[in-house]
SEGU-795395 format. One line per field, with one value per residue: residue number from 0; residue in three letters; x, y, z of N, C-alpha, C in turn. Coordinates in steps of 0.1 Angstrom, whole numbers, plus 5000, padded with zeros to 4 digits. Atoms other than C-alpha are relative to their C-alpha. Example, Ala and Ser with C-alpha at 12.3 -4.5 7.8 and 13.67 -1.06 7.14 Angstrom:
2
tido <- [0; 1]
bakol <- [Ala; Ser]
n_c1 <- [5009; 4991]
n_c2 <- [4988; 4989]
n_c3 <- [5000; 5000]
ca_c1 <- [5123; 5137]
ca_c2 <- [4955; 4989]
ca_c3 <- [5078; 5071]
c_c1 <- [5009; 4992]
c_c2 <- [5012; 5011]
c_c3 <- [5000; 5008]
//
This chain:
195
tido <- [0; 1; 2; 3; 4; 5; 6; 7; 8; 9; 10; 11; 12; 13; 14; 15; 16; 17; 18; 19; 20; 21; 22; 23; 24; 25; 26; 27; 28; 29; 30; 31; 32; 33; 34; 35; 36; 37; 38; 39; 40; 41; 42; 43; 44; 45; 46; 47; 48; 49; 50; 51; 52; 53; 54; 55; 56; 57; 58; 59; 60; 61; 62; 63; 64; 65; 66; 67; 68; 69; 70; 71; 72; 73; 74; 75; 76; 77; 78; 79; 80; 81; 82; 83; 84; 85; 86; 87; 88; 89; 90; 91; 92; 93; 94; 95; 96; 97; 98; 99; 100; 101; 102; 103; 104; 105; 106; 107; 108; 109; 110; 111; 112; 113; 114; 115; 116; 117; 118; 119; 120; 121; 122; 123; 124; 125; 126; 127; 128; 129; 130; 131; 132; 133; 134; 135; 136; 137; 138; 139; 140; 141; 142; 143; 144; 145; 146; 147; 148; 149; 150; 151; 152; 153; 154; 155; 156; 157; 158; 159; 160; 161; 162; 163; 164; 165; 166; 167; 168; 169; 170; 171; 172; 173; 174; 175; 176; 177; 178; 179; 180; 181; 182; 183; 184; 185; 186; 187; 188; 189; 190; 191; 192; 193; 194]
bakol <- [Unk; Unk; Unk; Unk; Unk; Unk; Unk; Unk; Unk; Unk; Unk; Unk; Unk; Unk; Unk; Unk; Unk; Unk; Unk; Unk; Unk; Unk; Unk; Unk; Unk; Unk; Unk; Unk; Unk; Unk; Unk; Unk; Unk; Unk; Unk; Unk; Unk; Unk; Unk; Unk; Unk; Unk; Unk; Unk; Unk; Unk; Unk; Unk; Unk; Unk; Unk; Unk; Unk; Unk; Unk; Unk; Unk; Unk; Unk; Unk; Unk; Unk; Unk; Unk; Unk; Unk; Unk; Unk; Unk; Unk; Unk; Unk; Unk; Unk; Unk; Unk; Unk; Unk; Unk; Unk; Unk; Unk; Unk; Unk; Unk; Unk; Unk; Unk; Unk; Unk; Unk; Unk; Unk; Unk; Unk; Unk; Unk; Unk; Unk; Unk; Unk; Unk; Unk; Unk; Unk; Unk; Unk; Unk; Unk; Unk; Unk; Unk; Unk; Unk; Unk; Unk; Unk; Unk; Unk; Unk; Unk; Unk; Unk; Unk; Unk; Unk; Unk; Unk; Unk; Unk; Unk; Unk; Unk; Unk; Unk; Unk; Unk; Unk; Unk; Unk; Unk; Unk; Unk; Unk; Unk; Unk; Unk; Unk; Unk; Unk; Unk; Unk; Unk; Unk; Unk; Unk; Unk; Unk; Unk; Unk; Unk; Unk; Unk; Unk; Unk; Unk; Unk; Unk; Unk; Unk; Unk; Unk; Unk; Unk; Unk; Unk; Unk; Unk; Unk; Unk; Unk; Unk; Unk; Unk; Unk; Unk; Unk; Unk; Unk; Unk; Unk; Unk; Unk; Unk; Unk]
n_c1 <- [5014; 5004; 4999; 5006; 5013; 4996; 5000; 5016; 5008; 4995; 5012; 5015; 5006; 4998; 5017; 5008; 4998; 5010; 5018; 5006; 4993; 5007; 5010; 4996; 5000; 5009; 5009; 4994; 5005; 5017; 5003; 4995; 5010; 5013; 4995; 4997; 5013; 5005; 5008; 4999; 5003; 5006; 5011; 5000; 5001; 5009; 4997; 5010; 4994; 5000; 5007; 5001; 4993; 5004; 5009; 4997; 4995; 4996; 4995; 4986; 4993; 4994; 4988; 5006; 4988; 5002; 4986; 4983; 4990; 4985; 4985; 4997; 5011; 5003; 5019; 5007; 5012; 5014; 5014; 5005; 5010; 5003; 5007; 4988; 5005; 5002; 4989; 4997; 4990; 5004; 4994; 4996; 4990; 4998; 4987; 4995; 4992; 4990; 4992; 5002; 4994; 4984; 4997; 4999; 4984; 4992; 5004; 5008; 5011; 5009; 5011; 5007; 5013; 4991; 5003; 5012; 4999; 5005; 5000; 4990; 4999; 4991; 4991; 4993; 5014; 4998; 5012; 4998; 5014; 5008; 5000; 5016; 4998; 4987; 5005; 4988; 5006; 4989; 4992; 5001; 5011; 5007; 5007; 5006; 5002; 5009; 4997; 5007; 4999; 4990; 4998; 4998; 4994; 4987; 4994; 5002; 5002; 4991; 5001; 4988; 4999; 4993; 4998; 4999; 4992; 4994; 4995; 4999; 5005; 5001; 5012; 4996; 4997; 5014; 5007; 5004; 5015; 5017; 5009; 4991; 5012; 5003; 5012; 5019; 5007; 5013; 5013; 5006; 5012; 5002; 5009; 5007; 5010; 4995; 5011]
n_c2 <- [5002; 5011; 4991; 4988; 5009; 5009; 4990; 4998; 5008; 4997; 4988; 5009; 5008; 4999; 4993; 5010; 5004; 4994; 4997; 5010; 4995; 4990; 5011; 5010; 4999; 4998; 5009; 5002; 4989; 5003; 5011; 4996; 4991; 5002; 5004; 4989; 4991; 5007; 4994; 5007; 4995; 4984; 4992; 4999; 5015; 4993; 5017; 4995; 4987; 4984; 4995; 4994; 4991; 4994; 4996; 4991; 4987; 5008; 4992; 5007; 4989; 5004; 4990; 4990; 5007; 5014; 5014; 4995; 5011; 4996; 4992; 5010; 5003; 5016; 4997; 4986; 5003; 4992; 5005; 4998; 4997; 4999; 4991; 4995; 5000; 5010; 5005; 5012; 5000; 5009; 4998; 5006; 4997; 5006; 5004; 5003; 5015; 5003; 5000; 5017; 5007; 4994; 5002; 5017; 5003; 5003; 5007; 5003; 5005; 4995; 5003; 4988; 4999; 4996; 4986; 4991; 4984; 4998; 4989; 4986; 4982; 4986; 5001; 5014; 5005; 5011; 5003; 5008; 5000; 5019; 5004; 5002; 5011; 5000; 5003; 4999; 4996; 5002; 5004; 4996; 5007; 4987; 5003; 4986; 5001; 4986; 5000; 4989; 4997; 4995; 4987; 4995; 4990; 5000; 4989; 5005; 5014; 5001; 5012; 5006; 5013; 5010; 5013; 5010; 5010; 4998; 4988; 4985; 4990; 4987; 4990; 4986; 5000; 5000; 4993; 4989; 4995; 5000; 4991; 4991; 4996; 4982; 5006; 4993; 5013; 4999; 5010; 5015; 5003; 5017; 5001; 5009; 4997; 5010; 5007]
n_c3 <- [5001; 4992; 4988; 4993; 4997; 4987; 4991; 4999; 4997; 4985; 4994; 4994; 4989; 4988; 5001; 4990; 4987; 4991; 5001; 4990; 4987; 4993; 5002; 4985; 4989; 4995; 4991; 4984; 4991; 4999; 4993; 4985; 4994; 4999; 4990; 4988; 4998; 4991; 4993; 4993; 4984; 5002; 4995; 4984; 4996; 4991; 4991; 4990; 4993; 5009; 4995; 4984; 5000; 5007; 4999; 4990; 5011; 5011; 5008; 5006; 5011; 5006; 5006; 5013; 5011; 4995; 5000; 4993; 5001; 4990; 5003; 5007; 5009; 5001; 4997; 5005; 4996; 5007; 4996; 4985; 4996; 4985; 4991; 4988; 4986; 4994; 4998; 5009; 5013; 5013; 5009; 5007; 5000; 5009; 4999; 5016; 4998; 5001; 4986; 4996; 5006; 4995; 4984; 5003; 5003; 4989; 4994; 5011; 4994; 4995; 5006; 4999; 4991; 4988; 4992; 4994; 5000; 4987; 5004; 4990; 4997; 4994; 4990; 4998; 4993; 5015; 5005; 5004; 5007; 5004; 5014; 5007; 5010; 5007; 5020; 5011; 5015; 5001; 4994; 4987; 4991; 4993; 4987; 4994; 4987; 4992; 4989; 4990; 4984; 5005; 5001; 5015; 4997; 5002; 5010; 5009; 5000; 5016; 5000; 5001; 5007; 4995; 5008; 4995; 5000; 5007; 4995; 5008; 4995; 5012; 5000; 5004; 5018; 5002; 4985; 5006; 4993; 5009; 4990; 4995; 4993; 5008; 5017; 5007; 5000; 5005; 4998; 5010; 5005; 5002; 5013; 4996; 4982; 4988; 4991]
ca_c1 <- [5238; 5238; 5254; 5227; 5197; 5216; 5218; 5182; 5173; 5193; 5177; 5142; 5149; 5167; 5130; 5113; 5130; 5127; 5091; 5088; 5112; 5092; 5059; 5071; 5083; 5052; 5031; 5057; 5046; 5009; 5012; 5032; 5008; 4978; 4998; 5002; 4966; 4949; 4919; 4925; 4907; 4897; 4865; 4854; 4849; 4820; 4827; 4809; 4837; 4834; 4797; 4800; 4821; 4798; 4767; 4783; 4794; 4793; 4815; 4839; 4868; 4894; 4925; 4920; 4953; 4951; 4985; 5018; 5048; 5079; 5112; 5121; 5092; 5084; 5049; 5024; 4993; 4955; 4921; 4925; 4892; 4883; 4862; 4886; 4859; 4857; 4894; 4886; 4908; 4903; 4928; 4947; 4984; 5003; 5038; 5062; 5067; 5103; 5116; 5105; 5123; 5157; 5152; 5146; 5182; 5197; 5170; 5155; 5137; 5117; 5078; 5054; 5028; 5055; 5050; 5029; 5021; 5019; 5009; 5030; 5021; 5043; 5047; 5055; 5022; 5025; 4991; 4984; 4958; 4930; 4937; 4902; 4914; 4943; 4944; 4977; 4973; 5003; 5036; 5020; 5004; 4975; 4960; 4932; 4932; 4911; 4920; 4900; 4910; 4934; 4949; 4946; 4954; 4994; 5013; 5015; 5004; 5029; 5027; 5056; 5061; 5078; 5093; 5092; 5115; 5146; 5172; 5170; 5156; 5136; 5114; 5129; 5129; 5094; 5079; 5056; 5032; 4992; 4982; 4996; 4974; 4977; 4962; 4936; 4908; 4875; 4840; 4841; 4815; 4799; 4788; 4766; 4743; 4759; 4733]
ca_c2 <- [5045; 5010; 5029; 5054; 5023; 5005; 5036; 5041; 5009; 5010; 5041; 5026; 5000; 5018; 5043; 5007; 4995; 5026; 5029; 4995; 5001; 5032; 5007; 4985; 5008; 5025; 4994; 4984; 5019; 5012; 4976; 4989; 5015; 4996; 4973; 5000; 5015; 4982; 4990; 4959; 4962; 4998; 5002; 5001; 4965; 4967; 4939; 4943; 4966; 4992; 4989; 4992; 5019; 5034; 5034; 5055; 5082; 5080; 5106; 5087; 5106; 5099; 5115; 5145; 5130; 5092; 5070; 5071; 5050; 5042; 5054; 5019; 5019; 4983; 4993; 5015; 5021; 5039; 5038; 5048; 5054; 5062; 5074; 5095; 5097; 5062; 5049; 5029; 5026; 5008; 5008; 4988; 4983; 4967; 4953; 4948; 4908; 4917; 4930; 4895; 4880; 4900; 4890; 4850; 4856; 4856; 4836; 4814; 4793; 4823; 4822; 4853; 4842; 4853; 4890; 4910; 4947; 4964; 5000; 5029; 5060; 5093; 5079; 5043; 5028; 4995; 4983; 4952; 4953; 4920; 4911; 4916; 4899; 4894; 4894; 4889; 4910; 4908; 4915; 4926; 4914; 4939; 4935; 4951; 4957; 4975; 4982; 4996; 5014; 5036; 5070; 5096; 5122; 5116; 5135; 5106; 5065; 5049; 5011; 4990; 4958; 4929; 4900; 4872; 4846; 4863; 4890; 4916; 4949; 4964; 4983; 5018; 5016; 5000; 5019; 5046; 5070; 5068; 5096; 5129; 5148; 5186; 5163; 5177; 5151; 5151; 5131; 5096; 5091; 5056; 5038; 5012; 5017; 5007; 4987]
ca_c3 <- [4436; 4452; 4484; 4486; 4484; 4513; 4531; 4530; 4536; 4572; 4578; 4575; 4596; 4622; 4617; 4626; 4653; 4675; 4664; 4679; 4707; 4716; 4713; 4741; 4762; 4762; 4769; 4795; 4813; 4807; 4818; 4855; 4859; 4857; 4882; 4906; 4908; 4917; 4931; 4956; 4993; 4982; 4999; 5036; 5050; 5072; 5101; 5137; 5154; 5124; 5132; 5173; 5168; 5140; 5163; 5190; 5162; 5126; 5118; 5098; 5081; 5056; 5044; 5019; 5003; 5007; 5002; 5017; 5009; 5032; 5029; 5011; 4991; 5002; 5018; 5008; 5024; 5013; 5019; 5058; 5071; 5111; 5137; 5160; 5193; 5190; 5185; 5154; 5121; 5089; 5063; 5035; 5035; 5001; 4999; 4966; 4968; 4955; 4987; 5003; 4972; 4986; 5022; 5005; 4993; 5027; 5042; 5019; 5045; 5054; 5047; 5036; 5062; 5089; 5083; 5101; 5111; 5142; 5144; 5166; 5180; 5188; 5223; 5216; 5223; 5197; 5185; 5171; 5137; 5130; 5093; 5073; 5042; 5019; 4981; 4956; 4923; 4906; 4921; 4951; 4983; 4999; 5035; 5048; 5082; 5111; 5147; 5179; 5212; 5187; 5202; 5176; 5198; 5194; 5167; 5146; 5141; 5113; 5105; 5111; 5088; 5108; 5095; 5119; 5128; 5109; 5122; 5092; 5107; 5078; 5103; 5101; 5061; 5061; 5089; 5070; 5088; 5078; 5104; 5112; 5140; 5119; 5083; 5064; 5069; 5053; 5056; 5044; 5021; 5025; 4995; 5017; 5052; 5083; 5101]
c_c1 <- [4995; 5004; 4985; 4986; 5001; 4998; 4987; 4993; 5001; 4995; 4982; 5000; 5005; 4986; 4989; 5005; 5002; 4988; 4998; 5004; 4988; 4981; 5002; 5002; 4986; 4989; 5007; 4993; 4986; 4998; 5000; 4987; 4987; 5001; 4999; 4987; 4986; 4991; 4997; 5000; 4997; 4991; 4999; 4995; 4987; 5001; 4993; 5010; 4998; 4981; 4996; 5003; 4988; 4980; 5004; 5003; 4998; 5005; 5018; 5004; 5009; 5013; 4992; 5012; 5003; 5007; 5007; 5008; 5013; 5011; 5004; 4990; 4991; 4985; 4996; 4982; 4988; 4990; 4999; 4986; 4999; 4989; 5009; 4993; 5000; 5016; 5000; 5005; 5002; 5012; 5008; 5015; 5007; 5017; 5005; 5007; 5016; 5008; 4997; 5008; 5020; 5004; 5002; 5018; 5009; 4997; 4988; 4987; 4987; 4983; 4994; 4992; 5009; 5000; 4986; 5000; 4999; 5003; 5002; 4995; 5012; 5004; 5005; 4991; 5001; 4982; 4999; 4986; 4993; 5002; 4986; 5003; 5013; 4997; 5015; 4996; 5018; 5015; 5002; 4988; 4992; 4995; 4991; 4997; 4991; 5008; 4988; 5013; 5013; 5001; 5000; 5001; 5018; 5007; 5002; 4999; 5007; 5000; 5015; 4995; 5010; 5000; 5002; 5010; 5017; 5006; 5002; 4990; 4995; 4991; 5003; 4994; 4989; 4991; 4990; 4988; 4989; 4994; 5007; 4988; 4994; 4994; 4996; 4993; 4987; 4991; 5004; 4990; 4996; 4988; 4990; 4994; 5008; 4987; 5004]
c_c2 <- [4989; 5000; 5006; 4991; 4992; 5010; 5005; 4990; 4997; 5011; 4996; 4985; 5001; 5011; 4989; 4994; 5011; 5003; 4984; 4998; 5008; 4993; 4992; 5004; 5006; 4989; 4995; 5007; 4994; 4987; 5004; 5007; 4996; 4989; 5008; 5005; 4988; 5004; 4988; 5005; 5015; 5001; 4995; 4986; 5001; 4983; 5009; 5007; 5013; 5005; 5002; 5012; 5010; 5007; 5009; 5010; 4997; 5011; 4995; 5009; 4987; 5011; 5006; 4996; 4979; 4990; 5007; 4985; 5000; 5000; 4987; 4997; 4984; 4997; 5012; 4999; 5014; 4997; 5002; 5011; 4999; 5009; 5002; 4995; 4986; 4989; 4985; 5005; 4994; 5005; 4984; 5002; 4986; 4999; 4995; 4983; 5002; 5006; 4988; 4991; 5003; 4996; 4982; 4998; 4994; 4987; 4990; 4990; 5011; 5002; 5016; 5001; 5007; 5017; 5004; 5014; 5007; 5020; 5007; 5012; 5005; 4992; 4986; 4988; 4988; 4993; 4987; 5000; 4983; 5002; 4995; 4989; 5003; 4998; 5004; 5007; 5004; 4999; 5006; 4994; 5014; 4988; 5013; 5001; 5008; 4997; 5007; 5002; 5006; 5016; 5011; 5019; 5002; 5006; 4990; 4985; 4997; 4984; 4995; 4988; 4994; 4984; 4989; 4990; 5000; 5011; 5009; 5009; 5004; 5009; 5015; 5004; 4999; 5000; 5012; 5006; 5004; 5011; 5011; 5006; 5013; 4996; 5007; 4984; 5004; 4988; 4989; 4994; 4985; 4998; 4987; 5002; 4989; 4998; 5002]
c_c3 <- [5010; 5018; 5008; 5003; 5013; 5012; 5001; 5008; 5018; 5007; 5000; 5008; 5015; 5008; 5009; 5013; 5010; 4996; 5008; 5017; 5009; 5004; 5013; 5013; 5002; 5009; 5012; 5010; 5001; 5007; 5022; 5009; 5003; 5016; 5013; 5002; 4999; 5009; 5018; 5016; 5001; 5014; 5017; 5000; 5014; 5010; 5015; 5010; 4994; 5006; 5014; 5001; 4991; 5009; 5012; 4991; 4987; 4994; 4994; 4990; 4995; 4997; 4988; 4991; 5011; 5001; 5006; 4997; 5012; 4991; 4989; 4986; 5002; 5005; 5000; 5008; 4996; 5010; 5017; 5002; 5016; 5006; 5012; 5015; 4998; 5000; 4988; 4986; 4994; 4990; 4991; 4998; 4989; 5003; 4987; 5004; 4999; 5007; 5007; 4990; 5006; 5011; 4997; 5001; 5009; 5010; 4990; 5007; 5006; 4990; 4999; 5009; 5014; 5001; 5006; 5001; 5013; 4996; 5012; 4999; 5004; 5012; 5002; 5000; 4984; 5004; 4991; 4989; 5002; 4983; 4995; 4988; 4993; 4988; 4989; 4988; 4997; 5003; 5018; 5004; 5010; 5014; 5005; 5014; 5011; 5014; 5007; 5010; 4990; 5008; 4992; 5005; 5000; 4988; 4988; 5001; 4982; 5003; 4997; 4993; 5006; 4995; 5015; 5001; 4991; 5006; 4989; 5011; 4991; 5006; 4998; 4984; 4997; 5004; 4991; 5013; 4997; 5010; 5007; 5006; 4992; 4981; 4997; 5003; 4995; 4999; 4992; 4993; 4999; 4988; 5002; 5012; 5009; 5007; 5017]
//
């Protein structure tokens, strides 16, 4: 009898602890996810190249599918917006601080302000963006950037992330491509009047 109470009671508390288990991991998931979908640098940045560019054409597109990550996962980029005839391109590109925490390992004197980006076409043609703004939200750092005088006839423009002052190579790995020429693209809806 005093068996079958103990044996019960082990069973209701192995009942509670995965019910709480299962509790944690859920909010774990829920916390990540809300981490990841950061609406950070979302929207169009309106500075006086977008509008030079905007009064010669204003047929600004976007991707019909809107992220891409690199092979490493270490940067991710959204929100690309452009006007092709005029060679300008707006976008937001995010990075997981804890690849920077991996690279500290080796190099611990190296600083975050040391990376940069530089953006590659099909035939080699390296591009250099202006950094609109920056903004930390949790274990990631976003940048929103624009360029002019962009090719966009080439078969594809993919953002390199360079580390500065440090011989790791991570550009291969955290090289992703934001622009393939055969895309789907569709109208950019603006949620403000370009002047």
């Amino acid at each position: 009898m005093e068996e079958n109470k103990t044996a019960k009671r082990v069973g209701v508390i192995i009942k509670i602890s995965l019910t709480v288990a299962l509790f944690v991991f859920i909010g774990a998931l829920v916390f990540r996810m809300c981490q990841a979908s950061h609406k950070a640098l979302e929207e169009l940045e309106i500075t006086p190249a977008l509008k030079e560019a905007y009064k010669s054409s204003d047929d600004l597109r976007t991707h019909a599918v809107n992220d891409e990550f690199s092979e490493n996962g270490a940067v991710y980029a959204y929100s690309l917006v452009y006007i092709e005839s005029e060679g300008y391109l707006q976008f937001t590109v995010r990075y997981n601080k804890r690849h920077i925490d991996e690279v500290k390992l080796t190099y611990p004197e190296f600083d975050e302000k040391n990376i940069r980006y530089e953006l590659v076409d099909a035939k080699g043609k390296t591009y250099t963006p202006t950094v609109l703004k920056t903004e930390d939200k949790y274990n990631y750092r976003y940048f929103k950037m624009e360029l002019s005088g962009v090719d966009f006839s080439t078969d594809t423009l993919s953002v390199k992330m360079i580390l500065d002052g440090i011989d790791i190579n991570v550009g291969e790995k955290s090289t992703l491509v934001i622009h393939r020429i055969d895309d789907t693209y569709i109208p950019y809806e603006l949620k403000e009047k370009i002047d």
